[in-house]
C-alpha positions as CSV (number, residue, x, y, z in Angstrom):
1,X,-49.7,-67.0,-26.6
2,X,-46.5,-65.5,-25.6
3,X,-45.1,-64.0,-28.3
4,X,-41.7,-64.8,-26.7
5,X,-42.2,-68.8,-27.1
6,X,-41.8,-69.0,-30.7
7,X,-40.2,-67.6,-33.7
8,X,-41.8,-64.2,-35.3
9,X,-42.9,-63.9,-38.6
10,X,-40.6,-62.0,-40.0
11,X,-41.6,-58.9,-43.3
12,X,-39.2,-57.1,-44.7
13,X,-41.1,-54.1,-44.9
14,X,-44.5,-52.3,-43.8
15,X,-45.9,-52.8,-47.7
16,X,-45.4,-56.9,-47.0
17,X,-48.2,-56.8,-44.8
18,X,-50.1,-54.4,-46.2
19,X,-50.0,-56.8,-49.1
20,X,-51.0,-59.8,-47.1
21,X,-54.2,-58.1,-45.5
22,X,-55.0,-56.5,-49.4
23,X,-54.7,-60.5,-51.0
24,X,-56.5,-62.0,-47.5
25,X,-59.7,-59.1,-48.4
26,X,-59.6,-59.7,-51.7
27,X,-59.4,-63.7,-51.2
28,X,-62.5,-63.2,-48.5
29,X,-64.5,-60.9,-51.3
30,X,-64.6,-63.2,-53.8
31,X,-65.8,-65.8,-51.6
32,X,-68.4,-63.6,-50.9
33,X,-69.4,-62.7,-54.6
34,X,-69.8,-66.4,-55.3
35,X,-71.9,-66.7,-51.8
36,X,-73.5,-63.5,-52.3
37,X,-73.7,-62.3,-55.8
38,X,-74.4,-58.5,-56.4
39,X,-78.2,-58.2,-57.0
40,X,-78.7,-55.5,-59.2
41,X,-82.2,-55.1,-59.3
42,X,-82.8,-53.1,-56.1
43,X,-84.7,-49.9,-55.8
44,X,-83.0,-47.0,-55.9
45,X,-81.8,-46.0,-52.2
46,X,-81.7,-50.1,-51.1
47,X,-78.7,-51.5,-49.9
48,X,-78.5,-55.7,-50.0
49,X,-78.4,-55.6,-45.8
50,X,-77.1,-58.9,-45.7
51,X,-74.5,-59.0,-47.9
52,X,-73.3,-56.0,-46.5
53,X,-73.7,-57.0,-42.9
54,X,-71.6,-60.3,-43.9
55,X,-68.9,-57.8,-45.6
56,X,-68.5,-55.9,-42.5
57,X,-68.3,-59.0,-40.2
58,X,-65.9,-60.6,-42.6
59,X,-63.7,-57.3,-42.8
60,X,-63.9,-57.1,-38.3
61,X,-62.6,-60.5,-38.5
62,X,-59.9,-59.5,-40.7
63,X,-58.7,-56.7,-38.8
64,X,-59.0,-58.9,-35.1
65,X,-57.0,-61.7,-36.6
66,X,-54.2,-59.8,-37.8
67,X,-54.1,-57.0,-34.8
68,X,-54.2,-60.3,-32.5
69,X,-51.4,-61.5,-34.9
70,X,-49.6,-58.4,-34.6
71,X,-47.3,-58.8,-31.6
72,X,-46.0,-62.2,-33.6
73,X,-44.5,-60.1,-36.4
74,X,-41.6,-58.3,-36.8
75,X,-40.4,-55.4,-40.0
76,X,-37.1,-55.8,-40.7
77,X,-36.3,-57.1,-37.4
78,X,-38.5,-54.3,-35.5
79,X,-41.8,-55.1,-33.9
80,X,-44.9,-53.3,-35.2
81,X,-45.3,-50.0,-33.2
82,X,-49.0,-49.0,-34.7
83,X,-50.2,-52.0,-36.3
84,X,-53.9,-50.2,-36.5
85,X,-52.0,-47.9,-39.2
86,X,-51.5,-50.3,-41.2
87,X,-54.4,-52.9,-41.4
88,X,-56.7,-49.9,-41.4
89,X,-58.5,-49.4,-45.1
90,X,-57.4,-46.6,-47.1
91,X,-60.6,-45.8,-48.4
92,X,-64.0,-46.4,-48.2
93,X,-63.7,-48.2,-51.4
94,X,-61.6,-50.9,-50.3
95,X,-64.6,-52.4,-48.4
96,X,-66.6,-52.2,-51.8
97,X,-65.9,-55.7,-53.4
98,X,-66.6,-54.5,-57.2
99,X,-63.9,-52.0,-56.6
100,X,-61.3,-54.4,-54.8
101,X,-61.9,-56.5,-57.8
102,X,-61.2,-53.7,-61.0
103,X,-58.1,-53.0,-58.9
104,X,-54.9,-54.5,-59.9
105,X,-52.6,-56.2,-58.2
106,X,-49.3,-54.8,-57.5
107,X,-46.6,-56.6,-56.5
108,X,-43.6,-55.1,-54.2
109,X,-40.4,-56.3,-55.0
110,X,-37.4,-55.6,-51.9
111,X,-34.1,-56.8,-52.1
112,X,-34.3,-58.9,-49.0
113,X,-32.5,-58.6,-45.3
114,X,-29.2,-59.6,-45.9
115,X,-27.7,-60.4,-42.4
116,X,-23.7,-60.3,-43.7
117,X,-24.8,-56.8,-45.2
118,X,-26.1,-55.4,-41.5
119,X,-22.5,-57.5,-40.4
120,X,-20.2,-55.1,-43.1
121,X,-21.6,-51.7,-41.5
122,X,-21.1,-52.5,-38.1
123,X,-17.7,-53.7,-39.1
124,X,-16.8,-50.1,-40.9
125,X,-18.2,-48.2,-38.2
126,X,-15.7,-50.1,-35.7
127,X,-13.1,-49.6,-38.4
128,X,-14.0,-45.9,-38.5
129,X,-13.9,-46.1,-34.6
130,X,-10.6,-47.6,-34.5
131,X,-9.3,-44.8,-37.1
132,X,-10.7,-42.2,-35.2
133,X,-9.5,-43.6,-32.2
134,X,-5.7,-43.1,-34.1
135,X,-6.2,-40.0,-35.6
136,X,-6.5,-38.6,-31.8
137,X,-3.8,-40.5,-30.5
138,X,-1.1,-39.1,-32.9
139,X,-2.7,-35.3,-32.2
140,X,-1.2,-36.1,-28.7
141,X,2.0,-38.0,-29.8
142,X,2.7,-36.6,-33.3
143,X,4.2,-33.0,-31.5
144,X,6.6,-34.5,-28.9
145,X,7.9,-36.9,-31.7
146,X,8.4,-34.0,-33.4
147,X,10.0,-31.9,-31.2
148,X,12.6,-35.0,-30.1
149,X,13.6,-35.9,-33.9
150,X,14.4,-32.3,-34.4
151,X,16.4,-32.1,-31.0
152,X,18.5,-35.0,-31.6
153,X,19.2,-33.8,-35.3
154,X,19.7,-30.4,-33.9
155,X,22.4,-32.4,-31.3
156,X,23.9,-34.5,-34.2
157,X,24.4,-31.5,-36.0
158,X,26.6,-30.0,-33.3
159,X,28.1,-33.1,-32.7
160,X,29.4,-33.0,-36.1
161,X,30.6,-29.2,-35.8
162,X,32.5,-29.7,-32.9
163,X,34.2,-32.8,-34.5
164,X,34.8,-30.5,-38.1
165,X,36.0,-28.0,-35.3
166,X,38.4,-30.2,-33.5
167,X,40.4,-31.0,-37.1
168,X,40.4,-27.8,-37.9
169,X,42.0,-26.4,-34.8
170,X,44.6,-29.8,-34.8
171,X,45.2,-28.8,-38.7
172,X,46.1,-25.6,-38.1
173,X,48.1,-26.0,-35.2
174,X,50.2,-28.7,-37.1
175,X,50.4,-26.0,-40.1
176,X,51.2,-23.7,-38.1
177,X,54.2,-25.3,-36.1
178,X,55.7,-26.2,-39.5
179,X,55.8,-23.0,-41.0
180,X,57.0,-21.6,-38.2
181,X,60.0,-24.0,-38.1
182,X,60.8,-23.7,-41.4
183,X,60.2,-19.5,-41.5
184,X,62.7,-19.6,-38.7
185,X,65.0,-21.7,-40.3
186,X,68.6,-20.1,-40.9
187,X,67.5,-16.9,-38.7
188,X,69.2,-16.2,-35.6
189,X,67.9,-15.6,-32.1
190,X,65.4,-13.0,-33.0
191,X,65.1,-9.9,-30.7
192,X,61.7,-10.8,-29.1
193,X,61.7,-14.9,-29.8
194,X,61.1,-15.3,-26.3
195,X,58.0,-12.8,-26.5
196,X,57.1,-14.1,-29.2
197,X,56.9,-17.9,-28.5
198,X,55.1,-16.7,-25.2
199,X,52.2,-15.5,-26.9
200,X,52.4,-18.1,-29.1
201,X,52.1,-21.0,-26.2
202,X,49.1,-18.2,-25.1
203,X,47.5,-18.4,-28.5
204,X,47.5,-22.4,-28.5
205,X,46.1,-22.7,-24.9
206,X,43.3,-20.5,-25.8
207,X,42.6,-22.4,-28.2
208,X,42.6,-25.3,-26.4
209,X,40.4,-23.7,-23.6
210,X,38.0,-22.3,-26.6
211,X,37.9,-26.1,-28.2
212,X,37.4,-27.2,-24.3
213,X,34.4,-24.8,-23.4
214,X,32.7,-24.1,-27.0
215,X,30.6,-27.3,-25.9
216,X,29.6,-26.0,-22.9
217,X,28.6,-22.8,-24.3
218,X,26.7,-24.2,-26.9
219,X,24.7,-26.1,-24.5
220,X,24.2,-22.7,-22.4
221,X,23.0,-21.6,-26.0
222,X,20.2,-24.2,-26.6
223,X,19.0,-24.3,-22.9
224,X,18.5,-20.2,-23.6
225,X,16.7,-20.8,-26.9
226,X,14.2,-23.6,-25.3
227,X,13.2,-21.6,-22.4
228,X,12.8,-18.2,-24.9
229,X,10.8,-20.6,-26.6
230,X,8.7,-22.2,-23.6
231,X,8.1,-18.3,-22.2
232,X,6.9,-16.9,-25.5
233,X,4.6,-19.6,-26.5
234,X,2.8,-19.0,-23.2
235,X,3.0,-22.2,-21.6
């Protein structure tokens, strides 16, 4: 039969058949003691050749049915690969009923297959995927972000000078004109007013033409310091 047409019987683990075939020998051996006792009255060197003749039969049907059964069973969701391995005896003394019956019976107990379990680990490797996935992303993002929160913080900063700058100069040029007036106060023409208030009108519109082009050269400033920076990290 196709092994495709129907369900597999499905075992949890190699032991669950190996269990099966032990109980299925041990069910067919003690048919065979009460068919066949032991006769212990031979000769020395005499073997009952029938009852062993029967055992082996017995034991060849064993091992057909389940190797024909084989490819209809699956180990924790995995068909058999050698199925030989594991229907084959152990020992010699496994075909010997006496000793299959002083043996005891042990009992394998396996936390079943839990489908939601098998469910949970794929789920955390896609979650570790996903993190992984992030973890790369912000290696390529995470340095330009960077670079852009500390130029526009580097930019607010002068922003903020050049204001602090601009009330100064207005300050002092207010100041300035006041003391002036009041110095002057009560004083005649002085020899050299005319001089004087020259370079004074000189002194204000440099002022004005530092306040005016300070921006400029600061700009000139940061254009020098990325590009010292771009040529010595070897880019």
């Amino acid at each position: 039969m196709d092994p495709a047409a129907h369900r597999r019987i499905e075992l949890q683990s190699p032991e669950d058949l190996t269990y099966l075939v032990d109980n299925v020998r041990r069910a067919a051996a003690d048919s065979i003691n009460t068919a066949f006792p032991p006769v212990d009255n031979l000769p020395d060197g005499q073997e009952d050749e029938l009852r062993n003749r029967i055992e082996q039969l017995v034991n060849d049907y064993i091992l057909k049915t389940f190797t024909l059964a084989a490819p209809n069973l699956t180990i924790n969701g995995l068909p058999l690969s050698n199925p030989a391995a594991l229907l084959t005896p152990s020992s010699s003394n496994d075909r010997d009923p006496a000793t299959q019956q002083r043996q005891p019976r042990v009992h394998y107990e396996y936390e079943p297959f839990d489908p939601r379990k098998r469910d949970r680990i794929e789920q955390l490797i896609s979650e570790e995927e996903d993190l992984l996935r992030s973890i790369a992303l912000l290696k390529r993002r995470a340095p330009q972000a960077t670079a852009a929160r500390w130029s526009d913080a580097t930019r607010a900063g002068i922003d903020a000078d050049e204001e602090l700058l601009k009330l100064v100069c207005e300050r002092v040029a207010e100041e300035g004109s006041v003391s002036g007036k009041k110095a002057l106060e009560g004083m005649g023409p002085l020899e050299r007013q005319e001089d004087v208030e020259g370079r004074w009108d000189e002194a204000v519109a440099g002022l004005g033409r530092l306040k005016r082009d300070m921006p400029a050269a600061v700009a000139k400033m940061e254009r020098a310091r990325v590009a010292a920076g771009y040529v010595s990290g070897g880019r």
